[in-house]
N, CA, C and O atoms as a DFTB+ gen file, in Angstrom:
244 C
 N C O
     1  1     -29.625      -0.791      42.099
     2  2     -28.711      -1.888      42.384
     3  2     -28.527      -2.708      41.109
     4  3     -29.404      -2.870      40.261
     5  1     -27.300      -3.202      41.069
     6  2     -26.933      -3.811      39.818
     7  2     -27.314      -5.209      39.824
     8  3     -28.036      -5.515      40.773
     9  1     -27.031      -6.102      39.047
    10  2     -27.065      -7.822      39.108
    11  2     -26.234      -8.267      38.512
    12  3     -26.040      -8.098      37.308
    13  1     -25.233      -9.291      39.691
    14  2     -24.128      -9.689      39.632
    15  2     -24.094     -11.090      38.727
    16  3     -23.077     -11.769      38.583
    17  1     -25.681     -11.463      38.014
    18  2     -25.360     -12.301      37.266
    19  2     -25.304     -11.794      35.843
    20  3     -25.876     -10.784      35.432
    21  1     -24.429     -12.746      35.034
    22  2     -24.002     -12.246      34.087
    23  2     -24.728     -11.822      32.919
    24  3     -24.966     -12.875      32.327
    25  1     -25.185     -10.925      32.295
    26  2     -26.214     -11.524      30.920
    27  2     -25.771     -12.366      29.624
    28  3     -24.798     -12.071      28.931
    29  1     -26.506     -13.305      29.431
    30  2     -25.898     -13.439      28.058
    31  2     -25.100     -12.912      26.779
    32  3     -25.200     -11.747      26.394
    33  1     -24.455     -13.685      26.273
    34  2     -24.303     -12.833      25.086
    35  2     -25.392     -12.801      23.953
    36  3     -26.444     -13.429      24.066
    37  1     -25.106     -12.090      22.934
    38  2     -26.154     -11.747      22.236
    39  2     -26.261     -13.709      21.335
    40  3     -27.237     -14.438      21.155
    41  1     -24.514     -13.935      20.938
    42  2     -25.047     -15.386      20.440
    43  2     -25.628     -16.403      21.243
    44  3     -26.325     -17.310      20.789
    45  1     -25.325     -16.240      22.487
    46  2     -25.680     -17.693      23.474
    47  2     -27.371     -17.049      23.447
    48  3     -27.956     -18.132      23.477
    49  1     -28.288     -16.188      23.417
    50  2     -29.592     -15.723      23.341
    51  2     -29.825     -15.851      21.992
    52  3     -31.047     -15.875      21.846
    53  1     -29.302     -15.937      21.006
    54  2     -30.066     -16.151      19.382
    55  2     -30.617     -17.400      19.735
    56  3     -30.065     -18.235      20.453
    57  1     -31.646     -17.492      19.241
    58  2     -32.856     -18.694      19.025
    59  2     -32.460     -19.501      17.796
    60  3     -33.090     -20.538      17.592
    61  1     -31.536     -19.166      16.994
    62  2     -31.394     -19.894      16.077
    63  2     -30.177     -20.549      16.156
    64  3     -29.796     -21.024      15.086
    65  1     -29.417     -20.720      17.169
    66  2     -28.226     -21.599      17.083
    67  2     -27.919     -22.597      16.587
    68  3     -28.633     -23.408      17.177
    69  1     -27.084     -23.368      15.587
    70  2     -27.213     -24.984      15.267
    71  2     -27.125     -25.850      16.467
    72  3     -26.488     -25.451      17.442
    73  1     -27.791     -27.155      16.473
    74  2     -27.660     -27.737      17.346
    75  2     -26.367     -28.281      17.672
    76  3     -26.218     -28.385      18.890
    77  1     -25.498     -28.618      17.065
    78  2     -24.152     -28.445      16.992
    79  2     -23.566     -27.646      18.483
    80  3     -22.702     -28.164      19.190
    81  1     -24.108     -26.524      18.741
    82  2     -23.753     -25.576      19.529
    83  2     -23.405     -26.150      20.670
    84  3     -22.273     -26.057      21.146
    85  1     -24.550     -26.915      21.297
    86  2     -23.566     -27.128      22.607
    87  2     -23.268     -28.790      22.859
    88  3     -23.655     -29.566      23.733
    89  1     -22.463     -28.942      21.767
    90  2     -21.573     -30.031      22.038
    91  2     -20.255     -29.654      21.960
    92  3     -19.751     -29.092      20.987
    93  1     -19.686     -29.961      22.986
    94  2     -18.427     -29.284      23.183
    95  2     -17.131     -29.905      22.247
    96  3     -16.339     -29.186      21.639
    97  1     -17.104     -30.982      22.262
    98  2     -16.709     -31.714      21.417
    99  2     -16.128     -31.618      19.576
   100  3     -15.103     -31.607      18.894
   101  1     -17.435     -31.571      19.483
   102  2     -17.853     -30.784      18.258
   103  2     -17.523     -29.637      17.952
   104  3     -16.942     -29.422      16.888
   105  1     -17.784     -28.798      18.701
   106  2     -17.118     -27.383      19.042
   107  2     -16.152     -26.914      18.995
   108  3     -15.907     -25.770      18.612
   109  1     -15.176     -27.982      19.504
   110  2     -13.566     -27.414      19.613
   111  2     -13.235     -27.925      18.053
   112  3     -12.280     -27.632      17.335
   113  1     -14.195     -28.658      17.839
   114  2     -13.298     -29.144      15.812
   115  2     -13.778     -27.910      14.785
   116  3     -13.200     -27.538      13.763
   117  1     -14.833     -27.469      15.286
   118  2     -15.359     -26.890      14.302
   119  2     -14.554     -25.228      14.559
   120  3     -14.520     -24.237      13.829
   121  1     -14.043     -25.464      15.761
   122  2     -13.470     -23.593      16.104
   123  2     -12.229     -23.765      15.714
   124  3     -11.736     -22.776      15.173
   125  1     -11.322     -25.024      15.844
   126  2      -9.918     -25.484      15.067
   127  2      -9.758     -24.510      14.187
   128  3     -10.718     -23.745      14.105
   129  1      -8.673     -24.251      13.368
   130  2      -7.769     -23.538      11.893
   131  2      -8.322     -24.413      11.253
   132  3      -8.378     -25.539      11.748
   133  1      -8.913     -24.151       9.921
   134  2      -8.883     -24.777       8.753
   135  2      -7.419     -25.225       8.290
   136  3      -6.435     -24.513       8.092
   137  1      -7.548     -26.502       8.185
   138  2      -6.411     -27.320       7.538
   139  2      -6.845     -27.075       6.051
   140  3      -7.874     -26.579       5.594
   141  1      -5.372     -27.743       5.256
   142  2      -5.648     -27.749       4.001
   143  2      -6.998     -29.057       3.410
   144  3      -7.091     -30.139       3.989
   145  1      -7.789     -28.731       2.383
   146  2      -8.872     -28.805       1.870
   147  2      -8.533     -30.481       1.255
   148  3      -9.301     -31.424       1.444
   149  1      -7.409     -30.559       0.609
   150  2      -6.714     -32.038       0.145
   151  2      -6.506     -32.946       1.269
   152  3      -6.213     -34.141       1.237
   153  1      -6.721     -32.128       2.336
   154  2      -6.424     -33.604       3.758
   155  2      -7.333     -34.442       4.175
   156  3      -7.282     -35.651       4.402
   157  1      -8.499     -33.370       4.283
   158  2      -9.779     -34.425       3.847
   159  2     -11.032     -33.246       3.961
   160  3     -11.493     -32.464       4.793
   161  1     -11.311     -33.785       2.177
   162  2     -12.370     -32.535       1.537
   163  2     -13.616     -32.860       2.610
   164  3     -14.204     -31.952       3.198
   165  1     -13.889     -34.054       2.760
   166  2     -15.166     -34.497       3.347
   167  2     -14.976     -33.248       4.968
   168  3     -15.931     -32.474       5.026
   169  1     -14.419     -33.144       5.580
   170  2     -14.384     -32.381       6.893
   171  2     -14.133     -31.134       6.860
   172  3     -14.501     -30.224       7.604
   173  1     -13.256     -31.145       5.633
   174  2     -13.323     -29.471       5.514
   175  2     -14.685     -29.070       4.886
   176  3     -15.274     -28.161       5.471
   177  1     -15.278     -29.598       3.794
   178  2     -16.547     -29.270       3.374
   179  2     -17.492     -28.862       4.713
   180  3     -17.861     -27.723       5.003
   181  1     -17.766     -30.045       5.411
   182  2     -18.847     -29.999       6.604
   183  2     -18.334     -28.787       7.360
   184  3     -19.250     -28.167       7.901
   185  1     -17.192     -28.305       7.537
   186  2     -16.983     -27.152       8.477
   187  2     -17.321     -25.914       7.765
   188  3     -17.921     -24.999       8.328
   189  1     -16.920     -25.862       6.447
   190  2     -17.169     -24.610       6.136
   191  2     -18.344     -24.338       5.576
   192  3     -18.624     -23.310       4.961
   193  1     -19.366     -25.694       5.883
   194  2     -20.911     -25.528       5.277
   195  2     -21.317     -25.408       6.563
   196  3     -22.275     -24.644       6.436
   197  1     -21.207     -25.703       7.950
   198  2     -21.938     -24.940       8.820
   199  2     -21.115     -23.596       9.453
   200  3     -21.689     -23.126      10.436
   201  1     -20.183     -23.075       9.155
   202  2     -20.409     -21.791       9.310
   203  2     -20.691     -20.583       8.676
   204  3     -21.008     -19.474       9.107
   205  1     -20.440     -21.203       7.143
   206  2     -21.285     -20.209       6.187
   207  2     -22.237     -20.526       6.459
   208  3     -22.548     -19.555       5.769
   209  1     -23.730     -21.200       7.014
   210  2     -24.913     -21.283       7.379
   211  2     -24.735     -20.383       8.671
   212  3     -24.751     -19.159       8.802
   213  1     -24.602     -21.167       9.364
   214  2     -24.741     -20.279      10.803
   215  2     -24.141     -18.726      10.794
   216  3     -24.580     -18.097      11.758
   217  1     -23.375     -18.060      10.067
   218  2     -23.179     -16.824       9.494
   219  2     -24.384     -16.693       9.263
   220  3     -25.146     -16.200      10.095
   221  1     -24.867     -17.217       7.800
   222  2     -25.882     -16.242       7.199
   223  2     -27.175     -16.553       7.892
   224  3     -28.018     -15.723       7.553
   225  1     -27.477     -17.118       8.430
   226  2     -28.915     -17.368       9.263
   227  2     -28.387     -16.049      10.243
   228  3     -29.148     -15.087      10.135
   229  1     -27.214     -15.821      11.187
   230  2     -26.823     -14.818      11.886
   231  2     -27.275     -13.357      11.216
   232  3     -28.136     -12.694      11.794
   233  1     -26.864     -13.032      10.379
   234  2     -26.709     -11.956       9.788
   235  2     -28.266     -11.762       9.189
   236  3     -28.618     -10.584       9.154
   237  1     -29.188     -12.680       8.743
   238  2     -30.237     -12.391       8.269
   239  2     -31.333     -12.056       9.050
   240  3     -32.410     -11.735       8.547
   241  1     -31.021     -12.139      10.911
   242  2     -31.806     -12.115      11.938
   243  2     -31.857     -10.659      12.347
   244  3     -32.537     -10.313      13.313
């Protein structure tokens, strides 16, 4: 017999998620299109420094 609950995915089960992760909030800015970099370096910096982290912590597991 099967089980109709779902399993995780492999990211929602990594132990290393940023805490970032489940704020939803947060979440939808950080999953947004990169805007241009001159609109404001300060937000584009922070976005593309936690997902090149959270990439490579990913990939190094």
């Amino acid at each position: 017999m099967t089980s109709l609950t779902p399993k995780p995915s492999p990211v929602e089960s990594w132990d290393r998620l940023p805490s970032d992760w489940h704020n939803d909030e947060r979440m939808d800015a950080l999953f947004a299109f990169f805007k241009d970099r001159e609109l404001n370096p300060v937000h584009y910096d922070a976005k593309m420094k936690f997902w090149s982290e959270t990439i490579i912590n990913y990939c190094e597991d």
